[in-house]
N, C-alpha and C positions, 0 to 999 in steps of 0.2 A: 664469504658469500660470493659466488660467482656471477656468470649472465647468467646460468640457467635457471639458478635461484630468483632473481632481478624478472624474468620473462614469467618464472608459475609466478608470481607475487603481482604481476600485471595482470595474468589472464584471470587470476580469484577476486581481484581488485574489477577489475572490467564488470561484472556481474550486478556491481555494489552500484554502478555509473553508469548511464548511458551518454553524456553527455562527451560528445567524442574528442574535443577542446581537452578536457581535462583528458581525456585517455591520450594525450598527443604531449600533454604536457606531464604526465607521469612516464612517457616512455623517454622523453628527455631527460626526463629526471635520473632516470636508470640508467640510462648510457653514460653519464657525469659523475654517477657513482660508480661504475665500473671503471670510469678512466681515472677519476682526480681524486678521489676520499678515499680516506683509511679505512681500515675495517671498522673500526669505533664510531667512525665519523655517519659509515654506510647504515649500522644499525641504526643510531643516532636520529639518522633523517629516517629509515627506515619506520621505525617506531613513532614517529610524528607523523606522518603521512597514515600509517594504519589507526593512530588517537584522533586524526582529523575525518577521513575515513567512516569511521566509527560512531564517531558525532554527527556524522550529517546521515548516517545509515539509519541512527535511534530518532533524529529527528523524523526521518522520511518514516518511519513506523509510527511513529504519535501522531504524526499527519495523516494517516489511512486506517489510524486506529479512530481519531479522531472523524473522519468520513465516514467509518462502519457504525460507531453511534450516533451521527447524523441519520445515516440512511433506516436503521433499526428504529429510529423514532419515527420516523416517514413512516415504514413499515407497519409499527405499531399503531399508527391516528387511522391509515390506509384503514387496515382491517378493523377497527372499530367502526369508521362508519361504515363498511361492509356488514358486519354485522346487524349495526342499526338499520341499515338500507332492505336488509333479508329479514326483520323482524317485522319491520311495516310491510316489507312485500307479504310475508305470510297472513298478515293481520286483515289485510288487502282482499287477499287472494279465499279465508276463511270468511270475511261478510260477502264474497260474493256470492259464496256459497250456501252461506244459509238464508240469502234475500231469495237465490234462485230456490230453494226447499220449501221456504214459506212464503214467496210472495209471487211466484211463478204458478200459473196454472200446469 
C-alpha cells in the first residue's frame, strides 16, 4: 500500500467525519504508516481504523434513525389534531349554516 492508497482511504474516510481533529489525526496516522510499518502492520492498523470507523458510522445511523421516529411521531399526533381541529371546524362551520337557513330572516 502506498501514499496514494493511504490519501483515497483519507479522502473516503473524510466523508464518514466531519470532525477535523480526527481528520488531522488520521492523516498522521498515514504518514507513520508509510514511514515506519510493515505491510502487515499497515493493513493491520488499516483494518482497525476502518472497524472503528464503522462503528461510529452504524452508530451515527441509529442516531438519525432514531430522530426520524421521533419526528414521524411528532408528525403523526401534529396531524391528528389537525384533523380533529378540521372536523370541529367543519362541524362549526355546518351549524352556522343551518342556524343562518332556519333562524335568519
Amino acid at each position: 500500500m502506498g501514499l496514494s492508497a493511504c490519501k483515497s482511504s483519507t479522502k473516503t474516510q473524510y466523508w464518514r467525519s466531519k470532525n477535523t481533529t480526527n481528520e488531522k489525526a488520521k492523516k498522521q496516522m498515514c504518514q507513520k504508516l508509510v514511514r515506519d510499518f510493515s505491510a502487515e502492520q499497515k493493513e493491520n492498523v488499516k483494518d482497525e481504523v476502518k472497524r472503528e470507523l464503522d462503528t461510529q458510522y452504524k452508530a451515527h445511523i441509529s442516531s438519525l434513525s432514531d430522530d426520524l421516529m421521533i419526528e414521524k411521531q411528532k408528525h403523526k399526533k401534529t396531524k391528528k389534531e389537525l384533523v380533529q381541529a378540521n372536523k370541529l371546524n367543519d362541524s362549526l362551520t355546518e351549524m352556522n349554516i343551518d342556524y343562518i337557513e332556519n333562524y335568519v330572516p
